[in-house]
Biopython code that builds the backbone (N, CA, C, O; Angstrom):
import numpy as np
from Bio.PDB.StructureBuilder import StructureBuilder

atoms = [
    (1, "UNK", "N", (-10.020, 17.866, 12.051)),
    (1, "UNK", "CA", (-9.655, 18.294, 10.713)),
    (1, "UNK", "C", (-9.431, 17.068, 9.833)),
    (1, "UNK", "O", (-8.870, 16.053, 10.244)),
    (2, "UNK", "N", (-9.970, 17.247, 8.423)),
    (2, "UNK", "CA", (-10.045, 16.184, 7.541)),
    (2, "UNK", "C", (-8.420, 15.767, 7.103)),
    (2, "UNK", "O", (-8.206, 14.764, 6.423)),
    (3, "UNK", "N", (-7.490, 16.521, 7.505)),
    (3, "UNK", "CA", (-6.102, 16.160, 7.318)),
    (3, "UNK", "C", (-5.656, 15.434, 8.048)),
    (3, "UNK", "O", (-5.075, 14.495, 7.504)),
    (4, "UNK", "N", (-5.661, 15.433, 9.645)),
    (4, "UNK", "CA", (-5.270, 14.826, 10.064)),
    (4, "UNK", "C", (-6.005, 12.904, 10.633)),
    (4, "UNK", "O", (-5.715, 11.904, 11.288)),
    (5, "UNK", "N", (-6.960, 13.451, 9.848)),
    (5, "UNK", "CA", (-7.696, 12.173, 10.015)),
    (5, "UNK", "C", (-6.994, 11.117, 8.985)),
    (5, "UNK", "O", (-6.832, 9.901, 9.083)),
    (6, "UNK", "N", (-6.686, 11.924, 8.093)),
    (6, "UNK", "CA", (-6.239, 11.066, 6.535)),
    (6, "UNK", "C", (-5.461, 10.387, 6.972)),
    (6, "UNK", "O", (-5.641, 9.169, 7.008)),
    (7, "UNK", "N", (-3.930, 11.197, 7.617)),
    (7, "UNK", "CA", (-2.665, 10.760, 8.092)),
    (7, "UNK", "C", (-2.690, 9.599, 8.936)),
    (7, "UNK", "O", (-1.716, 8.845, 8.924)),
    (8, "UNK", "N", (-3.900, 9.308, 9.827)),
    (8, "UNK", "CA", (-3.764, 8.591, 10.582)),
    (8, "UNK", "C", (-3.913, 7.067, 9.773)),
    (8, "UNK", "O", (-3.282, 6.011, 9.823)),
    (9, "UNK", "N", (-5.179, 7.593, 8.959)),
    (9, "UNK", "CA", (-6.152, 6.227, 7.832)),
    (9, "UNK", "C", (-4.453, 5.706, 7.136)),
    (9, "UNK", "O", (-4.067, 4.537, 7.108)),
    (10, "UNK", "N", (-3.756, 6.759, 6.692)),
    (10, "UNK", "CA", (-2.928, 6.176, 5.541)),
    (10, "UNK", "C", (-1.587, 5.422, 6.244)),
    (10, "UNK", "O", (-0.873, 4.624, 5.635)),
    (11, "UNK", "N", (-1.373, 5.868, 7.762)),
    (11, "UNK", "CA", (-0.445, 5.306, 8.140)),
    (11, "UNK", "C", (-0.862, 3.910, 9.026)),
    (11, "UNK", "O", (0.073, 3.400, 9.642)),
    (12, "UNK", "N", (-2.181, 3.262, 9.137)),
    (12, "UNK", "CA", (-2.525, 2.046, 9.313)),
    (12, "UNK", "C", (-2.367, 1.065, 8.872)),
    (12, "UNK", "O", (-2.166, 0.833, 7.679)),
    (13, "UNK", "N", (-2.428, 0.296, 9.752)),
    (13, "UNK", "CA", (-2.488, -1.522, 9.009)),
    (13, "UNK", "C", (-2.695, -1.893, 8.107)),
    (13, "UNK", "O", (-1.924, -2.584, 7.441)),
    (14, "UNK", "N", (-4.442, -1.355, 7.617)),
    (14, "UNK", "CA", (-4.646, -1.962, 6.554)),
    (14, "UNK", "C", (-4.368, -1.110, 5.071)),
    (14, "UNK", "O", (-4.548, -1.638, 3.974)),
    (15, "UNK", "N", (-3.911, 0.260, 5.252)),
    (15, "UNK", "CA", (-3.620, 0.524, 4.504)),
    (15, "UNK", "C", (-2.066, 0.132, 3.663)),
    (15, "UNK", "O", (-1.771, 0.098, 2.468)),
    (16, "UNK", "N", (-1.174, -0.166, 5.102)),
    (16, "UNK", "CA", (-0.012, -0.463, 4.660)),
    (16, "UNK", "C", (0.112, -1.921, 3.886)),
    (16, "UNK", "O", (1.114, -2.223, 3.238)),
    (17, "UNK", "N", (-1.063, -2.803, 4.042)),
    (17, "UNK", "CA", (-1.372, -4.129, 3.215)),
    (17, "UNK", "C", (-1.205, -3.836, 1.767)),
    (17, "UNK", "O", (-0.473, -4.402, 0.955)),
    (18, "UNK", "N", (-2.241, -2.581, 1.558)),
    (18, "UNK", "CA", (-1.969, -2.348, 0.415)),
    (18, "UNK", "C", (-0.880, -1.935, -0.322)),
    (18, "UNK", "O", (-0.775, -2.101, -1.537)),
    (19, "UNK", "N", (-0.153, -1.456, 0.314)),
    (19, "UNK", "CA", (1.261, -0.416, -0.029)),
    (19, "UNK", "C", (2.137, -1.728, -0.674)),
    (19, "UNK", "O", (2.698, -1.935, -1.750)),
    (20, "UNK", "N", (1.936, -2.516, 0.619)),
    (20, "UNK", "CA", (2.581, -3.622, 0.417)),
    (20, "UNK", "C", (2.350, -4.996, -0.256)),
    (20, "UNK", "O", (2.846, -6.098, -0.018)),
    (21, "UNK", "N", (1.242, -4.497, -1.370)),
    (21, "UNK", "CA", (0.708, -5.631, -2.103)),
    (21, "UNK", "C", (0.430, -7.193, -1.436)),
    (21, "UNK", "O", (0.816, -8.244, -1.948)),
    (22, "UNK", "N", (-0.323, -7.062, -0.189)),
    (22, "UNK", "CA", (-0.949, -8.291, 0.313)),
    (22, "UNK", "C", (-2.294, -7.256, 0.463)),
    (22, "UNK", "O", (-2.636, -6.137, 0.844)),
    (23, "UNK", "N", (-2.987, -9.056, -0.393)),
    (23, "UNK", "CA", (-4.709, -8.902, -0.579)),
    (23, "UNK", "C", (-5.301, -8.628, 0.795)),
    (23, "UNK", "O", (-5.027, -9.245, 1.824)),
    (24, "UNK", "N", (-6.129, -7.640, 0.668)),
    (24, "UNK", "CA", (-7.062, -7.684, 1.878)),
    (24, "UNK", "C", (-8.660, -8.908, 1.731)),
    (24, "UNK", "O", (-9.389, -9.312, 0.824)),
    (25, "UNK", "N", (-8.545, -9.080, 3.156)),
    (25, "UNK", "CA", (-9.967, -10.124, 3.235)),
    (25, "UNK", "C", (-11.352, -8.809, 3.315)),
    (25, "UNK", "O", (-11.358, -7.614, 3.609)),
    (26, "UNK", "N", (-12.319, -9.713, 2.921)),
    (26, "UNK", "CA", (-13.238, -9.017, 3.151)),
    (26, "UNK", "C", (-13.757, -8.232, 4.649)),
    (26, "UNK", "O", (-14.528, -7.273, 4.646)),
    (27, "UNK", "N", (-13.311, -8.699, 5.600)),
    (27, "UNK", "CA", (-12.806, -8.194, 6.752)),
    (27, "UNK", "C", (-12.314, -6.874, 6.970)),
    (27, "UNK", "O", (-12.801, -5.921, 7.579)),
    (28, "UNK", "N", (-11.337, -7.006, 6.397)),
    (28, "UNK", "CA", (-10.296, -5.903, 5.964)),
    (28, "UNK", "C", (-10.890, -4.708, 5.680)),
    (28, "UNK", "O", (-10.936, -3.715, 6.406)),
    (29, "UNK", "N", (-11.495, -4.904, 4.214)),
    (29, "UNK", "CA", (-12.422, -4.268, 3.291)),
    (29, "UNK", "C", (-13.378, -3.190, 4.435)),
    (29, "UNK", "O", (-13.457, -1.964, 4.508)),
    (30, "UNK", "N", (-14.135, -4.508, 5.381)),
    (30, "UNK", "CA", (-14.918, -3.403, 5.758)),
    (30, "UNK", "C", (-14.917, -2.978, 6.900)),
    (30, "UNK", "O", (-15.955, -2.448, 7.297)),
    (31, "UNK", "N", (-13.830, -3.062, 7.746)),
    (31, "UNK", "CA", (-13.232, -2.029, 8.701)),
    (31, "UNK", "C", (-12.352, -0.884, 7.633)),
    (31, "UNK", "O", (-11.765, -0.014, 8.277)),
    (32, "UNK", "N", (-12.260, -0.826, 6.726)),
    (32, "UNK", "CA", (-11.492, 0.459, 6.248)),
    (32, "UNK", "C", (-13.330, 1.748, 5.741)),
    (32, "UNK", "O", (-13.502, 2.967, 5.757)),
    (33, "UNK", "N", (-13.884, 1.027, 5.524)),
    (33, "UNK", "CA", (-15.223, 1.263, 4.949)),
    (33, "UNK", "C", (-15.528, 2.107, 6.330)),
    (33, "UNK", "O", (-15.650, 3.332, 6.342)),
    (34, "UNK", "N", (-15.646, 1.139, 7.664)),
    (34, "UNK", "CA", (-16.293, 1.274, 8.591)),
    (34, "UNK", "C", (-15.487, 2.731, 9.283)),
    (34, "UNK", "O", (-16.060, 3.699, 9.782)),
    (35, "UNK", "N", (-13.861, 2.500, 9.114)),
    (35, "UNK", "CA", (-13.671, 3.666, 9.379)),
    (35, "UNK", "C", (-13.431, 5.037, 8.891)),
    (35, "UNK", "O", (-13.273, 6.071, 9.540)),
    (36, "UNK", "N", (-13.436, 4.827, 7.529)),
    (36, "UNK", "CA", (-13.746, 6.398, 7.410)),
    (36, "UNK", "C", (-15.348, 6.899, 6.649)),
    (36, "UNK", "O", (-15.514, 7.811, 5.839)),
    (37, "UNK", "N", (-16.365, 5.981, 7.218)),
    (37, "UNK", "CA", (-17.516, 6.363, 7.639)),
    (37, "UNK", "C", (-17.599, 6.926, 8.642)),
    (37, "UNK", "O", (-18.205, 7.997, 8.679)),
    (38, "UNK", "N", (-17.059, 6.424, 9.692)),
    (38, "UNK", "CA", (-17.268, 6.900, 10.907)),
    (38, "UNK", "C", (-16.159, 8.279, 11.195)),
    (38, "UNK", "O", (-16.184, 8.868, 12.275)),
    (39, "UNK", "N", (-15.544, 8.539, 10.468)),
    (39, "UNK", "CA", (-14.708, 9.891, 10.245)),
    (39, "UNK", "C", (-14.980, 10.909, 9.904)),
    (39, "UNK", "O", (-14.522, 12.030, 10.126)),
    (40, "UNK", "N", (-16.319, 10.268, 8.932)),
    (40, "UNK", "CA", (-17.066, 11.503, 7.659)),
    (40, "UNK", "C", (-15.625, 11.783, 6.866)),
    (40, "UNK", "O", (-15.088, 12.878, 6.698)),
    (41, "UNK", "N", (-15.117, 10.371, 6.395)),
    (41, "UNK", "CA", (-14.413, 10.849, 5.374)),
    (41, "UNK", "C", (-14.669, 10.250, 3.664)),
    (41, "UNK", "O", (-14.591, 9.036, 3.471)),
    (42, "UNK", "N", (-14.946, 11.123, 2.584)),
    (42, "UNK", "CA", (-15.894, 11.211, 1.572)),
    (42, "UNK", "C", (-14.676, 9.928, 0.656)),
    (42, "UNK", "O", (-13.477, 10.084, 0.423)),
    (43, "UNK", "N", (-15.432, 8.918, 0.372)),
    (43, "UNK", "CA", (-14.807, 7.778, -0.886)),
    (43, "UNK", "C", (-15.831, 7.229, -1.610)),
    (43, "UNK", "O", (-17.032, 7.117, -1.364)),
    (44, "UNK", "N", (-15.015, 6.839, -2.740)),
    (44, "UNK", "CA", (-16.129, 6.018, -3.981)),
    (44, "UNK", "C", (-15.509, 4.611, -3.491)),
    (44, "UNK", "O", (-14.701, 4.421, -2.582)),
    (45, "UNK", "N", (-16.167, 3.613, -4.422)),
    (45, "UNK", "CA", (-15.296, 1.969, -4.714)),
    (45, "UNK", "C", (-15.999, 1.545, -5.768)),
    (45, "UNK", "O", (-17.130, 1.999, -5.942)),
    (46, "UNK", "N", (-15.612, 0.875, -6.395)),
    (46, "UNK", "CA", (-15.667, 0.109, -7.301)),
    (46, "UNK", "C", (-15.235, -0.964, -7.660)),
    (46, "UNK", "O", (-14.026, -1.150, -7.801)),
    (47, "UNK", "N", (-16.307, -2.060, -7.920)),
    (47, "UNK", "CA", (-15.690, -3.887, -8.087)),
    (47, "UNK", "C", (-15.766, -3.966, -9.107)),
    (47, "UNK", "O", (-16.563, -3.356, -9.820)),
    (48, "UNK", "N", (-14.738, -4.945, -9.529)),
    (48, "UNK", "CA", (-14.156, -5.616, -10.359)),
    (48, "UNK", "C", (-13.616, -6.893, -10.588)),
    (48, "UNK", "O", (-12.432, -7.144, -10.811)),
    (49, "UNK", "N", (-14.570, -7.700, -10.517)),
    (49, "UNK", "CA", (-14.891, -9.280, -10.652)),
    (49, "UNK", "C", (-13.380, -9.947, -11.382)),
    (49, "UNK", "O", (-12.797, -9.377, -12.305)),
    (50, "UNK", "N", (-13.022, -10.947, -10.901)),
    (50, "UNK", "CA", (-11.735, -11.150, -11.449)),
    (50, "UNK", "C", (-11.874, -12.042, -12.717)),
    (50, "UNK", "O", (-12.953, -12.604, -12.907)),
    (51, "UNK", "N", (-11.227, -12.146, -13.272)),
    (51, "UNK", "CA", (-11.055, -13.120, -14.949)),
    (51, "UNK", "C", (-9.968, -13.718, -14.970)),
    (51, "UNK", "O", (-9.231, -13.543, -13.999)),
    (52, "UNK", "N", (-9.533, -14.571, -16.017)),
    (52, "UNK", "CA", (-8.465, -15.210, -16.077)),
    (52, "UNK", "C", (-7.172, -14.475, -16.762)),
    (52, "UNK", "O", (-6.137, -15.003, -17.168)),
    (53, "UNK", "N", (-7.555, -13.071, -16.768)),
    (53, "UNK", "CA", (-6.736, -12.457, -17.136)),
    (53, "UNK", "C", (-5.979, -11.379, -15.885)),
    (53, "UNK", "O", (-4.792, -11.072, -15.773)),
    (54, "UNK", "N", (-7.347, -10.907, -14.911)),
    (54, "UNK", "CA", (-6.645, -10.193, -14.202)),
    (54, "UNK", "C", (-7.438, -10.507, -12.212)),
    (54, "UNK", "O", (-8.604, -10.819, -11.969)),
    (55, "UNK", "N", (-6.614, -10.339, -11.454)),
    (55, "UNK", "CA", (-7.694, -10.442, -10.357)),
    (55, "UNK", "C", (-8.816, -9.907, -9.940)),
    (55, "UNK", "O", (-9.247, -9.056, -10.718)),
    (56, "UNK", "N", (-9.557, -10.119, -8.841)),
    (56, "UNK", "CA", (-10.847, -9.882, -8.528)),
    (56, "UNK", "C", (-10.242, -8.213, -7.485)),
    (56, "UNK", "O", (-9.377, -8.185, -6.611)),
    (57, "UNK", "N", (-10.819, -7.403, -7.851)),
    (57, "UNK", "CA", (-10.479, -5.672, -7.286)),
    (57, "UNK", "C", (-11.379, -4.884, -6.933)),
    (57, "UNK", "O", (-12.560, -4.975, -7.270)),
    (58, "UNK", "N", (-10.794, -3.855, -6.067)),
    (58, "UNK", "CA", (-11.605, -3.160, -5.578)),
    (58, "UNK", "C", (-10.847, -1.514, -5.598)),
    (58, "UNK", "O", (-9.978, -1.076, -4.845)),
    (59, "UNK", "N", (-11.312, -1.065, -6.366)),
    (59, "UNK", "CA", (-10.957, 0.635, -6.611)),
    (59, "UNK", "C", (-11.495, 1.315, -5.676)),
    (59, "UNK", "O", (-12.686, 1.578, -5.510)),
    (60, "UNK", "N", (-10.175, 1.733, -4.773)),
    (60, "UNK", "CA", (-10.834, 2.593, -3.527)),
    (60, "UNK", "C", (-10.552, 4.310, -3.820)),
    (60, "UNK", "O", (-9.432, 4.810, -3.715)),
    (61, "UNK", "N", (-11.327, 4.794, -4.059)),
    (61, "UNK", "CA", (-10.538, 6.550, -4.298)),
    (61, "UNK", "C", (-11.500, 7.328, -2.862)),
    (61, "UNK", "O", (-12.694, 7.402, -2.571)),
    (62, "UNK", "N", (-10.172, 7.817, -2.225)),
    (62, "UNK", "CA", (-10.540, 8.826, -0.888)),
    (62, "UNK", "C", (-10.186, 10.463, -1.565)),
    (62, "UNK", "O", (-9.181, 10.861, -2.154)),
    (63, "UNK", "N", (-11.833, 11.381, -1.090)),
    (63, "UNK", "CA", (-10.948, 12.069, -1.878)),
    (63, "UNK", "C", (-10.467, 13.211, -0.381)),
    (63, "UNK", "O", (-10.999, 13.277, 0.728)),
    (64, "UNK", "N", (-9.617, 13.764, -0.784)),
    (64, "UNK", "CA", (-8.834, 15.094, 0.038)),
    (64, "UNK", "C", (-9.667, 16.213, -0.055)),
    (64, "UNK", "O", (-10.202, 16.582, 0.990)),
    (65, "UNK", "N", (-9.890, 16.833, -1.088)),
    (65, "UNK", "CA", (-10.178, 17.915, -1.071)),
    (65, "UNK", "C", (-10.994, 17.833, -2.796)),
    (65, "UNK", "O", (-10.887, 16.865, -3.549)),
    (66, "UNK", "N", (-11.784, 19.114, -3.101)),
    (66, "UNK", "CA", (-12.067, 18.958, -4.627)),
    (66, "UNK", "C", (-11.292, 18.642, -5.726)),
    (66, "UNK", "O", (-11.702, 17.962, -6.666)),
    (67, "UNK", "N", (-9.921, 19.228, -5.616)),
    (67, "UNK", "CA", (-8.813, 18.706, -6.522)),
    (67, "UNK", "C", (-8.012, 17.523, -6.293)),
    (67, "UNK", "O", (-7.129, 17.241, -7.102)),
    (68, "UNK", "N", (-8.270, 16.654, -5.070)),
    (68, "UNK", "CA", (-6.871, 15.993, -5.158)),
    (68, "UNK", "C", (-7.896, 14.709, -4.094)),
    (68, "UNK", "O", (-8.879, 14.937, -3.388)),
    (69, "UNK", "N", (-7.289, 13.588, -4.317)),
    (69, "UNK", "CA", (-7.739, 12.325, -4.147)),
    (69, "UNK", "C", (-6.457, 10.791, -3.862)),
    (69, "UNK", "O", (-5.487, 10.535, -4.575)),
    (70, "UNK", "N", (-6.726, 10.345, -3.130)),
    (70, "UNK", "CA", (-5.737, 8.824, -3.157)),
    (70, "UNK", "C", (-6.665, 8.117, -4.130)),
    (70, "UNK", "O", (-7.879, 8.240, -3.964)),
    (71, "UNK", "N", (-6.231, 7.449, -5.046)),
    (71, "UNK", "CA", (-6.472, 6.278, -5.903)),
    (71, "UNK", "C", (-6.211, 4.781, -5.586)),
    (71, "UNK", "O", (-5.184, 4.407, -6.152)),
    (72, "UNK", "N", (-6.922, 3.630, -4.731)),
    (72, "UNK", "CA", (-6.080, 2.562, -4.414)),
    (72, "UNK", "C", (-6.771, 1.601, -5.420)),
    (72, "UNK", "O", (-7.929, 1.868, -5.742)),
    (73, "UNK", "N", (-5.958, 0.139, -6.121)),
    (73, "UNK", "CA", (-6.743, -0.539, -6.647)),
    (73, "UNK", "C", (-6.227, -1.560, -5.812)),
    (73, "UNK", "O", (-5.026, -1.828, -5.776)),
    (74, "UNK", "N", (-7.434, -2.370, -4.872)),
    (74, "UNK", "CA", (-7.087, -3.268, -4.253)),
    (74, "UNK", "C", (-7.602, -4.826, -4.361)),
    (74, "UNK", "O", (-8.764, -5.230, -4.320)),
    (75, "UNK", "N", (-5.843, -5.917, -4.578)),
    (75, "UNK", "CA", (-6.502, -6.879, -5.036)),
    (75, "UNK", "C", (-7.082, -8.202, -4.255)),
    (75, "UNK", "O", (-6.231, -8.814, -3.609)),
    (76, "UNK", "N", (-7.796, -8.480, -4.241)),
    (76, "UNK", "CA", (-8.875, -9.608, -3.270)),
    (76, "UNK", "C", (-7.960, -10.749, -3.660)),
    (76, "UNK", "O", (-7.821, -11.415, -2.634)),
    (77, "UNK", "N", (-7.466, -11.141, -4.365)),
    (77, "UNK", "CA", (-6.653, -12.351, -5.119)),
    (77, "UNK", "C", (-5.054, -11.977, -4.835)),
    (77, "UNK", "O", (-4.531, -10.869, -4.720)),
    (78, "UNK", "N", (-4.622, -12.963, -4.782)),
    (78, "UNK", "CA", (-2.966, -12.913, -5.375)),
    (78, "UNK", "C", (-2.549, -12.217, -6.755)),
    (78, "UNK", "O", (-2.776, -12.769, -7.832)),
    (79, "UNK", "N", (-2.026, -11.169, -6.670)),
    (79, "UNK", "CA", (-1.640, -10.308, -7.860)),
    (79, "UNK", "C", (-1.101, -9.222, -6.928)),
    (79, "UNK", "O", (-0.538, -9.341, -5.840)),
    (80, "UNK", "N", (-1.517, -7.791, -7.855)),
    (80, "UNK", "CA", (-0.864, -6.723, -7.341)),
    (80, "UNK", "C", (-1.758, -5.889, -6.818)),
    (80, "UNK", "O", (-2.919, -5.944, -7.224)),
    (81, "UNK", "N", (-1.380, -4.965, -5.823)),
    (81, "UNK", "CA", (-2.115, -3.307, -5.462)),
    (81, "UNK", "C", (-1.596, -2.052, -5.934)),
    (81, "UNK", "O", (-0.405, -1.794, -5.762)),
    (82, "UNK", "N", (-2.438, -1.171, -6.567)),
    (82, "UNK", "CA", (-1.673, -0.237, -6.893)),
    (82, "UNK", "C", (-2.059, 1.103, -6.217)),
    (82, "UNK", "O", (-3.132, 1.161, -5.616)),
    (83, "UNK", "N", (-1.286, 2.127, -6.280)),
    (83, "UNK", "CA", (-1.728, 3.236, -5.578)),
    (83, "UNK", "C", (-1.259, 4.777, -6.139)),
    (83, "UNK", "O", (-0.083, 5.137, -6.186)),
    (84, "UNK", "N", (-2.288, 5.516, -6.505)),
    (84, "UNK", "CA", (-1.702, 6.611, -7.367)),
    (84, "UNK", "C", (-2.455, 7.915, -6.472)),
    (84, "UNK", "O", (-3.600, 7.823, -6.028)),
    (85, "UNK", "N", (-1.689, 8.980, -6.327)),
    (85, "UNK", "CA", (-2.443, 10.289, -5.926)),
    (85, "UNK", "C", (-2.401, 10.534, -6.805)),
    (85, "UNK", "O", (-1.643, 10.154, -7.697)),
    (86, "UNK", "N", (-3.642, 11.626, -6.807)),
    (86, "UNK", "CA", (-4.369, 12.164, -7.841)),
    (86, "UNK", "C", (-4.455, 13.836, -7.431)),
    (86, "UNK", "O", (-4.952, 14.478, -6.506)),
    (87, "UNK", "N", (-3.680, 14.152, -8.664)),
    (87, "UNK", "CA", (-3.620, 15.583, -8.370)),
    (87, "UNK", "C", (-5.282, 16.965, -8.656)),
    (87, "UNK", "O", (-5.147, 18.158, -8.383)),
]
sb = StructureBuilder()
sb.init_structure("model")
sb.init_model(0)
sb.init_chain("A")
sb.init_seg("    ")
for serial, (resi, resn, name, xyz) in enumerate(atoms, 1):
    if name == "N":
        sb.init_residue(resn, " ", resi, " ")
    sb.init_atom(name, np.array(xyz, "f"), 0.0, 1.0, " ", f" {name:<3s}", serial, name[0])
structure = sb.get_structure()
């Protein structure tokens, strides 16, 4: 079941990096990729090249179900991560 797969993804390592605002390596990046491919669990991403205004990111959205989704923006640089569910 796609629920309990989530629970497991969100209570991991690398997710808790993010929680906890330390950058993931590209490493990182693509064992989270790798595993919820291999879950069949449905996400977008999106890069976002860094500037001197903000860091280099990566918008991870997993979604749950048709209505409802995790939102992560994750930063490759020293700065922040943010994380919003999406109702």
């Amino acid at each position: 079941m796609i629920d309990t797969q989530i629970a497991a993804l969100l209570s991991g390592t690398l997710l808790q990096k993010v929680l906890n605002n330390i950058p993931l390596s590209n490493f990182d990046f693509n064992v989270l990729v790798a595993g919820l491919t291999a879950q069949n669990i449905p996400f977008d991403t999106s890069f976002s090249p860094g500037t001197r205004k903000a860091a280099a990111s990566i918008q991870f959205t997993i979604h749950i179900n048709p209505s409802a989704s995790f939102v992560f923006v994750i930063s490759l640089e020293q700065g922040s991560n943010s994380f919003s569910p999406s109702p």
